[in-house]
N, C-alpha and C positions, 0 to 999 in steps of 0.2 A: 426474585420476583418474576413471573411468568412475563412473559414479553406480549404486548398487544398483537394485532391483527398488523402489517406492514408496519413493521418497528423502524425506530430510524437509526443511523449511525455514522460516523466519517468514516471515509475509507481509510485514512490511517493520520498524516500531517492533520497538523492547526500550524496558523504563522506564529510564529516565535516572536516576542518583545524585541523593539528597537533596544531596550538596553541590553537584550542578553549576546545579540547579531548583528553584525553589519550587514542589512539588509538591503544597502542598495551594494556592496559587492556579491549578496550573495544574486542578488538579479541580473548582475552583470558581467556573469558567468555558465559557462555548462554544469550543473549539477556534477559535484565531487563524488570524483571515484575512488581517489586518495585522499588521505586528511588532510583538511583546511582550516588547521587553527587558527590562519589569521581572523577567519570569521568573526571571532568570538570575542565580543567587546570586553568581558570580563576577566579579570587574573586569573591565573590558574589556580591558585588558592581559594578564591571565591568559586570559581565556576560549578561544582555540584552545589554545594548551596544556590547559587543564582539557578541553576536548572533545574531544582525540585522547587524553588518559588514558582517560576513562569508554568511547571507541569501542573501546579495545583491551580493556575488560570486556566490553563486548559482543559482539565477537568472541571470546574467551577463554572466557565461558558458553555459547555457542553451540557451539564444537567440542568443551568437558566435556561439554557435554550430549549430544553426537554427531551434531548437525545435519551432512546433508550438503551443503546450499546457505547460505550466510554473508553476511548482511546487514551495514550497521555499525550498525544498530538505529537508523539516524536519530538520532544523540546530538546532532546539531549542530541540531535543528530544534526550533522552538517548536510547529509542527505540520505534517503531512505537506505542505502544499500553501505556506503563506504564505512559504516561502523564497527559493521557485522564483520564485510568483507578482508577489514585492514589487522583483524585482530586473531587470524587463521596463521597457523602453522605454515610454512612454506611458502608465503608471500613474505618479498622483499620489498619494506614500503619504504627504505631509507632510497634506492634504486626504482622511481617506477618504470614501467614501460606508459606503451602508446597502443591508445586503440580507437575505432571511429567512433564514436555515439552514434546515437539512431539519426544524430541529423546529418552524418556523415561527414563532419568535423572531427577531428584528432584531438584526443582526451589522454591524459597524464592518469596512467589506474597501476593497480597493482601489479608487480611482476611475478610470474608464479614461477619462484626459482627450486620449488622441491615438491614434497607430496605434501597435497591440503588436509590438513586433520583441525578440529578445534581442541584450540589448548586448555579452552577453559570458557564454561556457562558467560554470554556476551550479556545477555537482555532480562537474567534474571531478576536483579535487582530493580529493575523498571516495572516489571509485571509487581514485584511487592508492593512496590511504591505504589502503584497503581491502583494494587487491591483494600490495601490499607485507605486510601483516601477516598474511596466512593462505596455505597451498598448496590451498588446497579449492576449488570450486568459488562467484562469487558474484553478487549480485543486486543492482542498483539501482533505488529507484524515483521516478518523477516522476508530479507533478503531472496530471492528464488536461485537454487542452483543453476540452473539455465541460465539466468541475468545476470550471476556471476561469471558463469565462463565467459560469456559475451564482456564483460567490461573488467577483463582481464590480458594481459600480454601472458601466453604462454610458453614460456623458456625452460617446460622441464617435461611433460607428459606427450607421448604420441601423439594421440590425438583432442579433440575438444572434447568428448564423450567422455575420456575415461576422466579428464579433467572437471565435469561437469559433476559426474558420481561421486567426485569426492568431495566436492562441495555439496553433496545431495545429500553423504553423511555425517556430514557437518551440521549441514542444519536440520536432519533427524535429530540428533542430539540435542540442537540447542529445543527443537520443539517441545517435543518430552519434557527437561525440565521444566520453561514454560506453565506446563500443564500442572506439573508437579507444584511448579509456584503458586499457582492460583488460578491463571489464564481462565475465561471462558471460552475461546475463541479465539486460534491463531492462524493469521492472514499470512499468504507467501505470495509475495510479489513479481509478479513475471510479466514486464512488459516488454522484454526482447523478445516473449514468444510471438507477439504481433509485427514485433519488426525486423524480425528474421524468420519467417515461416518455414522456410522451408529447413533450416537448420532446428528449428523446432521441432520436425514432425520427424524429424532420421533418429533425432535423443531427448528432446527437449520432458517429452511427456514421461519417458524413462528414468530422464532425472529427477521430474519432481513426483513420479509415483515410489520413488526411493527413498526421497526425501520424507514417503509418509508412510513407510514401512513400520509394522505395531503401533501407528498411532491413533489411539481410543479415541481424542477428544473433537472435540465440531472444529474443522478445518475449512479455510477457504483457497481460494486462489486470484490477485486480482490481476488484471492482462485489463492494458488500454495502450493508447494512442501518444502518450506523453503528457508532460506536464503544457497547459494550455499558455503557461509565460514563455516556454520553450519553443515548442512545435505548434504552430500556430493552425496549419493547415491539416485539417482530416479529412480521411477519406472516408467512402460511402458505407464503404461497410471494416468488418473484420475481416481479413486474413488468416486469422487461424483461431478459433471458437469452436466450433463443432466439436472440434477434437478432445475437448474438456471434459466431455460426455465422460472419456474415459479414463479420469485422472479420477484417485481416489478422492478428491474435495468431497466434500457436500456442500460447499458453495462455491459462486463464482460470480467474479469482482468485473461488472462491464461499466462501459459510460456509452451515453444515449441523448446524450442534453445538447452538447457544442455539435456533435454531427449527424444529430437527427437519426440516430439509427432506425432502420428498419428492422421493428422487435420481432418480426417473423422469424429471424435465425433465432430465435430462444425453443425456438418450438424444436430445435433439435439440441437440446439440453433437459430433457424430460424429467433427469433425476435430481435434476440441481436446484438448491432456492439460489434468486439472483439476488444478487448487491446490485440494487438498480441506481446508474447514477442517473441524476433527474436536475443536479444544479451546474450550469455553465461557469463553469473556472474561466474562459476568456473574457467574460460580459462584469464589467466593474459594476452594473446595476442590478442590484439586489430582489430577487426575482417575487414576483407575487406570490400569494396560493395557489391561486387558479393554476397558473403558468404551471408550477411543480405539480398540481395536482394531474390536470391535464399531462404532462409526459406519464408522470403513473398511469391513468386510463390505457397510454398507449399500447403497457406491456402487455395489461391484461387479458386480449385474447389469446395469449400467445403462454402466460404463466400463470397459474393460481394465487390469489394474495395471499393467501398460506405461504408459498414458494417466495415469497418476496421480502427485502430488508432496501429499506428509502435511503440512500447514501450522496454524496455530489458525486461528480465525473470522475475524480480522481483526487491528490491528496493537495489542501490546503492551501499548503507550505509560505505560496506566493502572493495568495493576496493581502492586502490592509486586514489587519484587525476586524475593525468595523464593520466592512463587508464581509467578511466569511460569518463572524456573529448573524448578520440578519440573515444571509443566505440560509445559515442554519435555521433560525429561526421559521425562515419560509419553507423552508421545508420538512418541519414538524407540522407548521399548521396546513400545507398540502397534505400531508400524509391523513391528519385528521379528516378533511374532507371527503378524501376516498373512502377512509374506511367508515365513516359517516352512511357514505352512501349505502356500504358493501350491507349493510347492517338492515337500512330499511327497506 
């Protein structure tokens, strides 16, 4: 189905069922860089079963809610990246190392004791699943080379760069299949490159313009600030944005809601449609129309609503149920308002 005028979509998480997580361990933790099965309330016998029930809730809130782009809300993940990341060739996950997180805390991640290659398709099976349960339109996302080398301990390569490329063809590959499987739309995560910029702008953009080397199909990229359970305070602006101009995307994944951005910096992304985030992930109160409609308005001198897709700040994961549904919800019927207007 053709997509309306500012379509809407998650950026990637839904929260996951209290039966399927321990949810107040996973809140009372740094986001895993290495696996965390104790997370997982379910036996391991049950556990795919219990993970394609709770995906087809996520699918199933998502299109009551009226989303027109359909994630499977990551149900199967203990965090967006350590899936992808623990299941590469040359990482030693029985051994981690140590690295800082963006809050400058030391994190337990993967140790890379040889060369990164993928051994084998991570997320294809997810996109099937995916496809097969909705007619809608839908999204996948992976891990960013860059965020990989950043929340890695490297014990085998020279430098972070050549370590970075090889996780770049890594997830070349898994993209591809991806596509192959069904994918409408696959999202690559990169929020080290806002909190490491300057390490960003020496390979960052290298790694993941490699990362989309022969890749045919509508690609994004999303870069924010952190998850709002995590990192609580942001700053006024981006860091490192502009520079996206020159990443093969054709989109790109901001948030604008928790720190007010000033949407004038979109005006030097001319070629890109933005993933506008419009819903405050730290605010437990379920935002109006107006409210979401009104941050939409903001972008608009700055983007065409052609160029535009209505997403929250960044991905779900952390809040209640019940409030990410109506957040959702507010922000389909923001979205309608806008394009209400755009129309008369």
């Amino acid at each position: 189905m053709p997509l309306p005028l500012l379509p809407t979509c998650l950026v990637g998480s839904y929260p996951q069922p209290d039966w399927l997580i321990d949810r107040k361990k996973l809140a009372g933790r740094f986001p895993p860089r290495v696996r965390a099965k104790e997370l997982w309330r379910v036996a391991p016998e049950w556990l795919e079963q219990a993970q394609n029930d709770a995906t087809l809730l996520a699918i199933r809130d998502q299109e009551r809610a009226g989303l027109d782009i359909i994630t499977d809300g990551e149900m199967r993940r203990e965090s967006y990246s350590n899936r992808f990341a623990t299941a590469l060739e040359g990482v030693d996950i029985d051994n981690p190392g140590t690295a800082l997180d963006r809050s400058g805390h030391p994190n337990p991640v993967p140790r890379v004791a040889g060369k990164v290659r993928r051994k084998h398709a991570v997320e294809v099976g997810d996109v099937k699943f995916l496809r097969a349960a909705t007619s809608r339109m839908i999204k996948m996302t992976v891990p960013g080379p860059f965020t990989m080398s950043q929340q890695a301990q490297n014990d085998f390569y020279k430098d972070e760069e050549e370590m970075a490329l090889d996780y770049a063809a890594a997830v070349n590959a898994e993209i591809k299949d991806l596509f192959t499987a069904g994918a409408d739309i696959v999202q690559i995560d990169e929020p080290y490159m806002q909190a490491r910029p300057e390490k960003a702008r020496k390979y960052g953009l290298k790694a993941l313009n490699a990362a989309l080397k022969g890749v045919t199909g509508t690609t994004a990229v999303h870069i924010c600030f952190g998850y709002a359970a995590v990192i609580h305070v942001r700053p006024e602006g981006y860091s490192f944005l502009p520079e996206l101009e020159g990443a093969a995307v054709k989109q790109v994944s901001i948030e604008t809601a928790q720190s007010s951005l000033d949407c004038a910096v979109l005006d030097k992304l001319p070629s890109k449609t933005i993933i506008l985030g419009v819903i405050d992930l730290s605010d437990m109160k379920v935002e109006t129309p107006e409210t979401v409609a009104a941050r939409i308005r903001r972008a608009l001198p700055h983007v065409p609503a052609e160029r535009i897709i209505v997403a929250p700040d960044c991905g779900m994961k952390y809040l209640p149920r019940d409030v990410a549904f109506g957040k959702m919800c507010a922000m389909v019927e923001g979205a309608k308002i806008v394009r209400g207007e755009l129309k008369t």
